[in-house]
C-alpha positions as CSV (number, residue, x, y, z in Angstrom):
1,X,0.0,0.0,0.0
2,X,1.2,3.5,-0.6
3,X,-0.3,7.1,0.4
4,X,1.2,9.8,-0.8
5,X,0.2,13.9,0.4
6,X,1.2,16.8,-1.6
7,X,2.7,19.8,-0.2
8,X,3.9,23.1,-1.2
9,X,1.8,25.1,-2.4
10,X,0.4,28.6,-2.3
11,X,0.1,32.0,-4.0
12,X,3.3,33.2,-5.7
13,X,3.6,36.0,-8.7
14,X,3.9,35.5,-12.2
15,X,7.3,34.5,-13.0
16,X,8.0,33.2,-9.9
17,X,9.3,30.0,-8.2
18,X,7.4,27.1,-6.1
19,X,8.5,23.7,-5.1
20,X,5.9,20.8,-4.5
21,X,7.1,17.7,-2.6
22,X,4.6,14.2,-2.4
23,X,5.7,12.7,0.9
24,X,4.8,8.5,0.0
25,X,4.7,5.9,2.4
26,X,5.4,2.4,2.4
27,X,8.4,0.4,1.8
28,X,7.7,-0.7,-2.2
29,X,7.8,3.1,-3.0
30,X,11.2,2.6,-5.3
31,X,9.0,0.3,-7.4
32,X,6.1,2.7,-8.6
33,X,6.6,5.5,-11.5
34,X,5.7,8.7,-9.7
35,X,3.8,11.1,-11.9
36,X,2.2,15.0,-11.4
37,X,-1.2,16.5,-12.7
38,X,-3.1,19.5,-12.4
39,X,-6.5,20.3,-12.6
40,X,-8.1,23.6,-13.0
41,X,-11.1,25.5,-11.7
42,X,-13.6,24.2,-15.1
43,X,-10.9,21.8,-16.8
44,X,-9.8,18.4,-17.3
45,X,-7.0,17.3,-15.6
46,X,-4.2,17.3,-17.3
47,X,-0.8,15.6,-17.2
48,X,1.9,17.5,-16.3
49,X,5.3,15.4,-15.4
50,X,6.3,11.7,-14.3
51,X,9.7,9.8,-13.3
52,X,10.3,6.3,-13.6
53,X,10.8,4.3,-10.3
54,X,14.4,4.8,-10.7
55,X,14.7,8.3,-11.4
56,X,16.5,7.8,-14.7
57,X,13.7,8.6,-16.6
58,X,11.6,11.5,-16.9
59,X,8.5,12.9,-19.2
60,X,6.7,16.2,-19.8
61,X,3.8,17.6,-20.9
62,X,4.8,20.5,-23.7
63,X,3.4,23.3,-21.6
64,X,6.0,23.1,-18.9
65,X,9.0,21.7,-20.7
66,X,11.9,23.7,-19.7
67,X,9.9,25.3,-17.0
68,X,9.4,22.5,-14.5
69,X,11.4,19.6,-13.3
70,X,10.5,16.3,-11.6
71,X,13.0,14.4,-9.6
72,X,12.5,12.0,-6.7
73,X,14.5,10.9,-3.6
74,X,14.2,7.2,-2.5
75,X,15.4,7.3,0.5
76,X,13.4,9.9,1.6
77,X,9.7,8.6,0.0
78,X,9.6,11.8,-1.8
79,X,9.0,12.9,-5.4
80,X,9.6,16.9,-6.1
81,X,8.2,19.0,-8.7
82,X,10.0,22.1,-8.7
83,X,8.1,24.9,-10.9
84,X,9.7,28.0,-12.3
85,X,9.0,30.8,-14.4
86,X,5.4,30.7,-13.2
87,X,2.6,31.6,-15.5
88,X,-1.1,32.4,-14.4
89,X,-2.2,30.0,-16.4
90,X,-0.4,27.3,-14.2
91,X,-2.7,27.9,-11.4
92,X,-4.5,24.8,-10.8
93,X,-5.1,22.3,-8.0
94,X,-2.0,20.2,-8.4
95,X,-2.3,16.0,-7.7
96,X,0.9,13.8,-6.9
97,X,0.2,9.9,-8.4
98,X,1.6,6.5,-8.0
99,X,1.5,3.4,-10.1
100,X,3.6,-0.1,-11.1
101,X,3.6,1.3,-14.7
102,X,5.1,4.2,-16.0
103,X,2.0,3.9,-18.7
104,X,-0.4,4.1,-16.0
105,X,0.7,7.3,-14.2
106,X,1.3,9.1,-17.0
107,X,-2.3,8.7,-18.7
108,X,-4.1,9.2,-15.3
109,X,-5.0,5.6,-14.3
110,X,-2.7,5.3,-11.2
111,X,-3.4,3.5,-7.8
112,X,-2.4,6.1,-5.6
113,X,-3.5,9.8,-5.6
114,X,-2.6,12.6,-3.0
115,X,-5.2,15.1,-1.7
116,X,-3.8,17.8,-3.8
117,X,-2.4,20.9,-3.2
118,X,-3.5,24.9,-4.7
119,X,-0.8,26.3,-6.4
120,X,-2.1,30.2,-7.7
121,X,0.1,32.2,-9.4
122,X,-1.2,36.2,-10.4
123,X,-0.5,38.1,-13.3
């Protein structure tokens, strides 16, 4: 079993920086792909970034390419997504996922799913 709780985020300016950590428990959590998405206020949610369960590899949705990057630390049970150059269109309620298959996370169909956290950015 693994539960995983997004933290990090907040209101921060356009252009600006934020970093979002998923603290996971349970001991298998260097087997599952690790993945972000976002969701905002009247929208689908969308993908956003995902990490294999040994960090080598990584993915990215074209919106946040050069902008964001996803790394995780296995000995601490924690996957980062750190976001800069903030737009205001990156505000959204932002969703930390888990799953066996790298094919799973990334298209939305993971086990696991955090709470979320807001992350606003102004213009």
């Amino acid at each position: 079993q693994v539960q995983v709780v997004e933290s990090g985020g907040g209101l921060v300016q356009a252009g600006g920086s934020l970093r979002l950590s998923c603290a996971a428990s349970g001991r298998t959590f260097s087997s599952y792909a690790m993945a972000w998405f976002r969701q905002a206020p009247g929208k689908a949610r969308d993908f956003v970034a995902a990490i294999s369960w040994g960090g080598v590899n990584t993915y990215y949705a074209d919106s946040v390419k050069g902008r964001f990057t996803i790394s995780r630390d296995n000995t601490k049970n924690t996957v980062y997504l750190q976001m800069n150059s903030l737009k205001p269109e990156d505000t959204a309620v932002y969703y930390c996922a888990a799953d066996p298959r790298v094919s799973e996370v990334t298209t939305g169909r993971g086990d696991y799913w955090g709470q979320g956290t807001q992350v606003t950015v102004s213009s």
